[in-house]
N, C-alpha and C positions, 0 to 999 in steps of 0.2 A: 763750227760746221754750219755755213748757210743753207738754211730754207728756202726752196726755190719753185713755183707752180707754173706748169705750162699748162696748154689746149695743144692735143695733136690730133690733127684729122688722115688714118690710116686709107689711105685709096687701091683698088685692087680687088681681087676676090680674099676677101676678110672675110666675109657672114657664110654661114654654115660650114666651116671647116674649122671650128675650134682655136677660133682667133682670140677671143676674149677669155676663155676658159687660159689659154698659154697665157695671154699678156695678165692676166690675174696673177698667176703663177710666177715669171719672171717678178713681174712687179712686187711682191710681198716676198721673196726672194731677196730683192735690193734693197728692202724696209722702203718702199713709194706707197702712199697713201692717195686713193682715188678711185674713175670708175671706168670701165670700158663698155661703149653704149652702140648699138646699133641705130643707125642712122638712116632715113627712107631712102635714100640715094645710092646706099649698097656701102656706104664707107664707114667708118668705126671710131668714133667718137674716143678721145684719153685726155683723161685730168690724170696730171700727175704732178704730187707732190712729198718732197723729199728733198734730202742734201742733194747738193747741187751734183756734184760725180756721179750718182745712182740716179737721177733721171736722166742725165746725160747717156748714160747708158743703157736707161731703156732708151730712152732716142735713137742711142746709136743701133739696136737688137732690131728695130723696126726697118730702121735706114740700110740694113743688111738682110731684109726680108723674111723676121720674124718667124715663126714657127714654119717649119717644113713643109706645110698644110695647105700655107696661104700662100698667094701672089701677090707683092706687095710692088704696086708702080707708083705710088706718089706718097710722101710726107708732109704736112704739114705741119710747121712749130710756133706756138705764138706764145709766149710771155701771159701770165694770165694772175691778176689779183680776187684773191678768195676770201672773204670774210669769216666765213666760219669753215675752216679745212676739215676734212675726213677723218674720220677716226682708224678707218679700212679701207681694203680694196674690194670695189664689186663692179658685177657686172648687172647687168639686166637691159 
C-alpha cells in the first residue's frame, strides 16, 4: 500500500460552517494523516496524507461538495513531498 501526500486548497464558503471540523472527521475515518487550516483568503488549506485510495477519496468527498454545510466551488490538488509526516489529523 503506497504512501501518498497531497496539498489541497478548498474554495467556497468553507470557514465558519464546520468545514474542517467534517474534513477532520472524514479524514481519520480513511486513516489520512494531516491538517485542515483556514486560510486569509476564505479557503481551507488540506495536507493529506495516507494510502493512496483514501486520499483519493477524500479528494473525491471535496470534489462532491463535502459536508452539507459548505459551498464547495473550486479544488485544488498538488502532489506534495513532506519530510517529516503527521502523526494526526488537526485542524487550527
Amino acid at each position: 500500500m503506497a504512501t501518498t501526500c497531497y496539498k489541497i486548497w478548498v474554495h467556497g464558503v468553507v470557514q465558519g460552517v464546520g468545514f474542517r471540523y467534517h474534513t477532520q472527521t472524514q479524514a481519520k475515518s480513511l486513516g489520512i494523516r494531516g491538517y485542515a487550516h483556514n486560510l486569509p483568503d476564505g479557503s481551507v488549506e488540506v495536507l493529506a496524507v495516507g494510502a493512496d485510495e483514501q486520499v483519493k477519496a477524500l479528494i473525491a468527498w471535496f470534489e462532491q461538495g463535502g459536508p452539507r454545510s459548505a459551498q464547495v466551488k473550486k479544488v485544488l490538488v498538488e502532489p506534495h513531498q513532506i519530510a517529516q509526516p503527521p502523526t494526526d489529523f488537526t485542524t487550527g
